[in-house]
N, C-alpha and C positions, 0 to 999 in steps of 0.2 A: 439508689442515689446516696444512701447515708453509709452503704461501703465504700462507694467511689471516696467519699468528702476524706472517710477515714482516712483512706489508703496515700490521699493526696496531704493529709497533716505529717503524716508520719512515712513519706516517701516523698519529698520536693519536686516536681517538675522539671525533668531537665532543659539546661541553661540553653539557649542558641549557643554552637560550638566556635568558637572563638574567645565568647566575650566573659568568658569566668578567669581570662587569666592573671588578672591581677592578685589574685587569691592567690597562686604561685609566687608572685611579687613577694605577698605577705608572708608566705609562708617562708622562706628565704631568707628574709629580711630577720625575723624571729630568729630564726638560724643562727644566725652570722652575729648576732649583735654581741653576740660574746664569747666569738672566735674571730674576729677584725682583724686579727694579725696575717691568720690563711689569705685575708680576700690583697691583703698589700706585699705577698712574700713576692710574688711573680712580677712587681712592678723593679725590683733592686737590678736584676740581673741584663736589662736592657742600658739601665743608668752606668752598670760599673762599666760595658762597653766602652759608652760615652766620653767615660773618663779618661779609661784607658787607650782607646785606641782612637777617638775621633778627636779629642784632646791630647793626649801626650805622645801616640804617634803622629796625629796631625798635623804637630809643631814639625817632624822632619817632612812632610808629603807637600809636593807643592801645589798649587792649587790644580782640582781636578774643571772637567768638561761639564755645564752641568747641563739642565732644560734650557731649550733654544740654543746651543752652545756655545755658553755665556762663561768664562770662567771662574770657579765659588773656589771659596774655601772650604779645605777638606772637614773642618769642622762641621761645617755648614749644609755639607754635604751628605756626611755621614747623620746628624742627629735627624732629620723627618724618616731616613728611614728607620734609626731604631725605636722613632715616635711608633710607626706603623706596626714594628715587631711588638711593640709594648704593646699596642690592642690586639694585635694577636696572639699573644701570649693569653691577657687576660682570659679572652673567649674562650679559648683552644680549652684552657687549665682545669675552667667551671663546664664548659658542655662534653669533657668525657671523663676524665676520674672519677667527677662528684654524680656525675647525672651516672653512672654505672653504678655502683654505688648503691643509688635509688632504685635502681631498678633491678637488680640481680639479689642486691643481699639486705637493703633494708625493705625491700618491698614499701616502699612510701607511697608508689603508683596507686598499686592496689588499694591500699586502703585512701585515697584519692576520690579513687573510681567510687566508691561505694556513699559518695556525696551528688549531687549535681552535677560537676565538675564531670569533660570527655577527654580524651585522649588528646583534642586540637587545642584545647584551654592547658592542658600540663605543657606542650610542646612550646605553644607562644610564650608561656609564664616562663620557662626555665631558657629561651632562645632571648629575652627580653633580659633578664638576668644575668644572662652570659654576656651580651653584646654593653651592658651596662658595666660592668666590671669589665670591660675590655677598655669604654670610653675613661672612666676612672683611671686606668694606669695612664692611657693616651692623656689626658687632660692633668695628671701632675706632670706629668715628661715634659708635654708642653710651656711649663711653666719654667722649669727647670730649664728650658731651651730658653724662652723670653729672657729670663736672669743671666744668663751669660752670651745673650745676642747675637745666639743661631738662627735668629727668626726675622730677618733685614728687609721681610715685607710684611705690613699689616693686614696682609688677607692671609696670614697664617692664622687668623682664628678661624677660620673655615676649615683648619685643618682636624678641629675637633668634631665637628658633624661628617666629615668625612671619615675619623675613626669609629664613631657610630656606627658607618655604614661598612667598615671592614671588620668589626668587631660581629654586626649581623654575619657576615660572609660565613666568618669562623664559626658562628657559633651555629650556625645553622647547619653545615657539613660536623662540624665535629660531633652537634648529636644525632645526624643521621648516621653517621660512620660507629657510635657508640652502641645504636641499638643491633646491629650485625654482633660486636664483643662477645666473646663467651667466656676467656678465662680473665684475669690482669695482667698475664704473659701477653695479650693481645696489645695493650700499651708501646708494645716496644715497638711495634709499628709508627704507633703515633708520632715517638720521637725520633726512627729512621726516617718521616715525613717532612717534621716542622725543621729539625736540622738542617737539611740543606736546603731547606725553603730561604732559612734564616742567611745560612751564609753566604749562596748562591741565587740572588733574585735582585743584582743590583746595588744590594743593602751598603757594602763597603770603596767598592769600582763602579764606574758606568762600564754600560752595557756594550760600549764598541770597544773595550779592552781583552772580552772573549771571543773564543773561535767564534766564524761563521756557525757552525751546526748548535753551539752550545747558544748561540743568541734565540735563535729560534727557538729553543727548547724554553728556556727562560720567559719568553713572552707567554707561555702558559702557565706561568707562574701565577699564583693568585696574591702570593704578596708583594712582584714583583709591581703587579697593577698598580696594590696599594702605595708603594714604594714611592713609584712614579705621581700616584697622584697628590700624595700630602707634600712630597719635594717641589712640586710644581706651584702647591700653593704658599709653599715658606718661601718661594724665593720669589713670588708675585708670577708667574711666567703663566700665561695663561693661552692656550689653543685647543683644534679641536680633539687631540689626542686624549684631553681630558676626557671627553665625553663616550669615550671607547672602557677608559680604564673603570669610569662610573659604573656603564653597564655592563662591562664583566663582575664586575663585584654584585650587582645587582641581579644579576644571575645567576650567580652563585648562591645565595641565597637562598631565594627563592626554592632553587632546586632541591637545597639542601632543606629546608625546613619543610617542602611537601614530602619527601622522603622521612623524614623524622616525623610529623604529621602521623601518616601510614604506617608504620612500623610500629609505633608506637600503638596504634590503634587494632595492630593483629596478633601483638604480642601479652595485649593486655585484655582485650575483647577477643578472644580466638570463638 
């Protein structure tokens, strides 16, 4: 009995697997506080779009097709979707460079493991972290849209819980797709990925301006979802298409973080 007591002072009880992940929050958090610049670089390059092409090419486009086909301005049109890119970005940026990173070359996992803490509590901590810095770019963009009165219905603030939940999407595939990585040559994947997600999903045109085969293709677009649902909420337009684009994002997810989950768990517990 009095080895047991020892062994349980000087070795903690592992946690139920899930709920240690806040301690990944913290650790993060510690991280970041003074290197703040990294976590706002990836918000600029959605904004200078904005500027430039849903703003100063805007001025010659004339009003496009939008939800319900209502005709918006191109303005108006263009900024939810690079609301949506902006949470995509953030996620995408934190769940594979930085999470690789940890896991290949600082070994931060490892010595992780060797607390309480299980493979399911790192994977939630660092998917919760990513989808947070994704809502953070999404909720300045957002503002930056109210201020110049791209946002002409006020259930565009739903449009912030719903980059939440595109920001989970991203960041739940981006680190399951990280734990596969082997060298940083694999990156370049990443960006033959997110590029034409970015300029092909809707983002600048609607969707009846492309061929028939390429539409179809596009609906499996996972930003294109997202695309469609933050636009739908900027501009009040509300049906049940909504609730399709929900639960693809919703399943993306999921998928992606029981795979990050797992991998994580055999790569580090083998």
């Amino acid at each position: 009995m009095t080895g047991s007591t020892l062994a349980t002072r000087i070795v903690p009880a592992p946690l139920p697997a899930g709920r240690a992940f806040y301690r990944m929050l913290e650790h993060n958090y510690f991280v970041y506080r003074r290197m703040w610049t990294i976590i706002f670089s990836g918000f600029f390059e959605p904004l200078f779009y904005l500027f430039s092409i849903g703003v100063g090419l805007g001025a010659l486009v004339p009003d496009v097709t939008g939800p319900g086909g209502a005709p918006v301005e191109y303005a108006a049109f263009v900024a939810p979707a690079l609301l949506g890119a902006s949470a995509m970005n953030g996620a995408i940026y934190e769940s594979t460079i930085n999470i690789f990173f940890k896991l290949r070359y600082g070994k931060i996992y490892d010595a992780i493991l060797s607390t309480p803490m299980q493979p399911l509590d790192i994977a939630v901590g660092e998917i919760t972290w990513s989808l947070g810095r994704g809502a953070l770019y999404a909720g300045g963009f957002l503002v930056v849209m109210a201020s110049m009165g791209l946002m002409p219905s006020p259930w565009g603030i739903l449009a912030l819980p719903a980059a939440i939940l595109i920001g989970f999407a991203f960041a739940a595939c981006g680190m399951a797709a990280t734990t596969y990585m082997k060298s940083w040559q694999d990156f370049d994947m990443v960006n033959l990925i997110v590029l034409p997600l970015f300029l092909f999903s809707g983002t600048f045109y609607p969707l009846t301006v492309y061929p028939a085969a390429f539409q179809v293709l596009t609906r499996f677009s996972p930003l294109y979802h997202s695309v469609e649902l933050i636009r739908a909420l900027t501009l009040g337009v509300f049906d049940w298409s909504l609730a399709g684009h929900v639960a693809f994002l919703v399943a993306m997810g999921a998928v992606g973080a029981t795979i990050a989950g797992r991998r994580l768990a055999s790569l580090l517990m083998p």
